[in-house]
C-alpha positions in Angstrom: -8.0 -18.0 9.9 -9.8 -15.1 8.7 -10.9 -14.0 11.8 -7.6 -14.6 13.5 -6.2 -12.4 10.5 -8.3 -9.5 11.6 -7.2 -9.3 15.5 -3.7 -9.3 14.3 -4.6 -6.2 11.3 -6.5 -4.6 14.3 -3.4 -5.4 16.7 -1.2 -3.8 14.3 -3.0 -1.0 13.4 -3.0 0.1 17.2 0.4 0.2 17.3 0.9 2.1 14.6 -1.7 4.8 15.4 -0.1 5.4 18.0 3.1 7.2 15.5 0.4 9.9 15.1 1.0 12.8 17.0 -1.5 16.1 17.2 -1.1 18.5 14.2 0.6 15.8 11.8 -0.6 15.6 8.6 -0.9 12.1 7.7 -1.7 10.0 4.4 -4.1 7.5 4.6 -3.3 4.3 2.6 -6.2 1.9 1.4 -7.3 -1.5 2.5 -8.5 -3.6 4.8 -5.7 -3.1 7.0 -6.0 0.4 6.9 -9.4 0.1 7.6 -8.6 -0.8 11.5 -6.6 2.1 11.5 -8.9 4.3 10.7 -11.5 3.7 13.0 -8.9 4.0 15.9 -7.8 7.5 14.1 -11.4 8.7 14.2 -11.9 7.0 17.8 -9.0 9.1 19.0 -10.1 12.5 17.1 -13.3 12.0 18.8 -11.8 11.3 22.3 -9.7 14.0 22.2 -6.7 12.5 22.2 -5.4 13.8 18.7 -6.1 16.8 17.4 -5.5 19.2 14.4 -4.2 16.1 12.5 -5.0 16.3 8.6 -5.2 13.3 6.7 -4.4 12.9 3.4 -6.5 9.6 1.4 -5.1 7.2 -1.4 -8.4 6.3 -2.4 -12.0 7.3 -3.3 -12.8 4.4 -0.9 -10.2 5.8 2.0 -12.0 8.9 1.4 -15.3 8.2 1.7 -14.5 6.1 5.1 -12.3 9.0 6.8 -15.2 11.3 6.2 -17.7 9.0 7.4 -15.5 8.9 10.5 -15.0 12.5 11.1 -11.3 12.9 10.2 -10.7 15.8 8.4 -9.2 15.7 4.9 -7.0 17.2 2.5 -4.7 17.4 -0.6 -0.9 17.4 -1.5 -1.7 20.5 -3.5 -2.2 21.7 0.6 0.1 19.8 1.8 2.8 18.6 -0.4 5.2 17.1 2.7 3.4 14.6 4.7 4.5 13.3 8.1 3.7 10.2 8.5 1.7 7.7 6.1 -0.2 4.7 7.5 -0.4 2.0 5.0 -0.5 -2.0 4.8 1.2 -4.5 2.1 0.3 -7.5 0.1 4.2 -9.0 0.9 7.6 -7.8 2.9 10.5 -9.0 2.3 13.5 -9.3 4.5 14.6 -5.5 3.2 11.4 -3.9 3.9 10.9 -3.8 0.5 6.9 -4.5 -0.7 4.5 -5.6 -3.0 1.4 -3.6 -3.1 -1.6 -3.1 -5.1 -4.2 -5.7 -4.3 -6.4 -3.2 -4.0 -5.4 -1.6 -7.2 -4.6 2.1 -5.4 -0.8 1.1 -6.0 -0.3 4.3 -7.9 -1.3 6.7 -5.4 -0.4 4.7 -2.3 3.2 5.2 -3.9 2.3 9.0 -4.3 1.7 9.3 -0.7 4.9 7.2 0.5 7.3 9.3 -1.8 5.7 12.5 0.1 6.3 10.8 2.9 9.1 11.7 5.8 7.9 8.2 7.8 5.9 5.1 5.9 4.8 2.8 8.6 3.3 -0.9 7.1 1.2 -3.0 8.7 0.9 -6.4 8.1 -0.2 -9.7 9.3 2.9 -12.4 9.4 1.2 -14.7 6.7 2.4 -11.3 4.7 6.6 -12.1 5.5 8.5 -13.7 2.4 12.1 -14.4 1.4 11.7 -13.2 -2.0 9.1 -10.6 -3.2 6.5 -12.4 -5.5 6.7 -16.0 -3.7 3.5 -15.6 -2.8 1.8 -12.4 -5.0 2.0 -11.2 -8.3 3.6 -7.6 -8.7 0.3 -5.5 -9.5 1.2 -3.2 -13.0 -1.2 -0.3 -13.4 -1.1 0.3 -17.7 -3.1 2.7 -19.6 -6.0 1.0 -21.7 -4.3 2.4 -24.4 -1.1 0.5 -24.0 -2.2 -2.6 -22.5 -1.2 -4.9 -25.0 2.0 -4.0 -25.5 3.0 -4.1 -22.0 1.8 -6.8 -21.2 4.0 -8.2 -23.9 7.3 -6.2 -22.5 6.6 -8.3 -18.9 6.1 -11.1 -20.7 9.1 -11.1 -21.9 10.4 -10.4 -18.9 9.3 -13.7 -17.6 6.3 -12.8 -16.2 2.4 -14.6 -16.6 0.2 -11.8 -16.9 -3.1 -11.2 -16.3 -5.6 -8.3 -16.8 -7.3 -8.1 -13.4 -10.8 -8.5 -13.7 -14.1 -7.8 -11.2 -16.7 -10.5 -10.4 -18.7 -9.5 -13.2 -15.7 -10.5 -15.8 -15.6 -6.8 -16.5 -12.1 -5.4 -16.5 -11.1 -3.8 -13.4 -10.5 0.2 -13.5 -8.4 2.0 -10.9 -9.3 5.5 -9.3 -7.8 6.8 -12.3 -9.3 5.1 -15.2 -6.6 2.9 -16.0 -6.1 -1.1 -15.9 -4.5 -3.4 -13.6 -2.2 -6.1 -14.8 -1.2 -8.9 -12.1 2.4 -10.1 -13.2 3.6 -13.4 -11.5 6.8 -13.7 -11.7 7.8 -15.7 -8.8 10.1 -15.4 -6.1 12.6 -12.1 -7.3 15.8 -12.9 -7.1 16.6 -8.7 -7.4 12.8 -6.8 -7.4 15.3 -3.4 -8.0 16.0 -4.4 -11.4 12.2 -5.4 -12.4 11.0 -2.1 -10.9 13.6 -0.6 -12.9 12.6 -2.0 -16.0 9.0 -1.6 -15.3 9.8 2.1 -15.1 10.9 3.0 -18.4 7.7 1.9 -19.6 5.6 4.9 -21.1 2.0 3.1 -20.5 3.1 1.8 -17.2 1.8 5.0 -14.7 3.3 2.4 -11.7 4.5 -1.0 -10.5 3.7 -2.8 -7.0 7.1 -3.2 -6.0 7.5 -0.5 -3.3 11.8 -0.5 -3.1 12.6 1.1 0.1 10.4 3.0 1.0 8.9 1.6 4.1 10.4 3.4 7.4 9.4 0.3 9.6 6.9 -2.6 9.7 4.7 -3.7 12.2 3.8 -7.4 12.1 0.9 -8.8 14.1 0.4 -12.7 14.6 0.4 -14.9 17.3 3.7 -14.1 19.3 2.2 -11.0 19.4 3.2 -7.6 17.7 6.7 -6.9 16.6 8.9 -3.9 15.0 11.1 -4.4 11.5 12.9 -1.3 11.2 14.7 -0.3 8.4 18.6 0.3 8.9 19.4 4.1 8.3 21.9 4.8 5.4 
């Protein structure tokens, strides 16, 4: 399965390179999905067939990968409007909207796709739910200082919480110093209303739930690739 998994991220990733134009300035999301897409972006800097494109990473990791593969890099203090972002989700549901933050770069990631004009997700199909959190918890990134008490407040909001934790038992730490709690919730009957109660929390700096903000998403499995697009309003 896992190898399968990976020629449909790499399918996916293909298609979506191919939304990058010369001169664009693109944000880079993080993952292993973004991973593919990467090494196509650096394949096609280095063939010629893009050029003067910008990218801007969501993580150190992202970062130190697009460097390693010759893409050139910048900032939203340069570049405050981005054209396209390349990204990938934990789960989609039938709105386009997303859970995200496996990886624990949620808060950025969502930096980037608010910057955004175009946000294209990749995904595998295993990724496709009826209901956000059927299959993932909602990812809540909380300053240490206020990591009781919120994980109180989503407690009560009928969540299980857990502080994420690495291999070592140590707590996990995001790019920015701050903790990860995964929220399971269950399937959401209306994610709008938990990301809007998630927000009004002062230690919460952000919340997986990604409400429309995905332009289209590219699904890879074994029918092949297909297009989700969101309707325009």
């Amino acid at each position: 399965m896992g190898i399968n998994q990976d020629h449909y991220k790499a399918e996916g990733a293909r298609k979506a390179v191919e939304y990058i134009k010369s001169g664009m300035i693109v944000g880079l999301g993080s993952g292993s999905t973004v991973r593919f897409a990467l090494e196509f972006i650096g394949q096609r800097l280095k063939d010629g067939k893009l050029r003067d494109v910008v990218g801007i990473p969501s993580s150190f990791e992202t970062e130190t990968l697009s460097k390693d593969l010759g893409i050139p890099l910048s900032t939203l203090d340069e570049f405050p409007e981005i054209d396209i972002t390349i990204d990938g989700a934990d789960e989609v549901d039938p709105q386009l909207n997303l859970i995200k933050g496996g990886g624990g770069a949620l808060l950025r990631e969502k930096i980037l796709a608010q910057a955004s004009r175009i946000n294209i997700i990749i995904v595998d199909e295993s990724k496709l739910s009826t209901r956000l959190g059927t299959r993932w918890a909602v990812p809540v990134e909380v300053l240490p200082f206020g990591r009781k008490p919120e994980a109180r407040y989503i407690h009560s909001l009928g969540a299980t919480v857990t502080l994420r934790k690495n291999a070592d038992d140590t707590p996990f730490t995001t790019d920015q110093g701050n903790l990860i709690l995964d929220c399971h919730f269950g399937p959401i009957p209306e994610p709008t209303q938990i990301a809007l109660k998630l927000g009004t929390r002062a230690a919460i700096m952000e919340h997986g739930l990604f409400i429309g903000l995905a332009s289209e998403v590219i699904v890879a499995g074994s029918q092949g690739v297909r297009h989700l697009r969101r309707e325009p309003v």
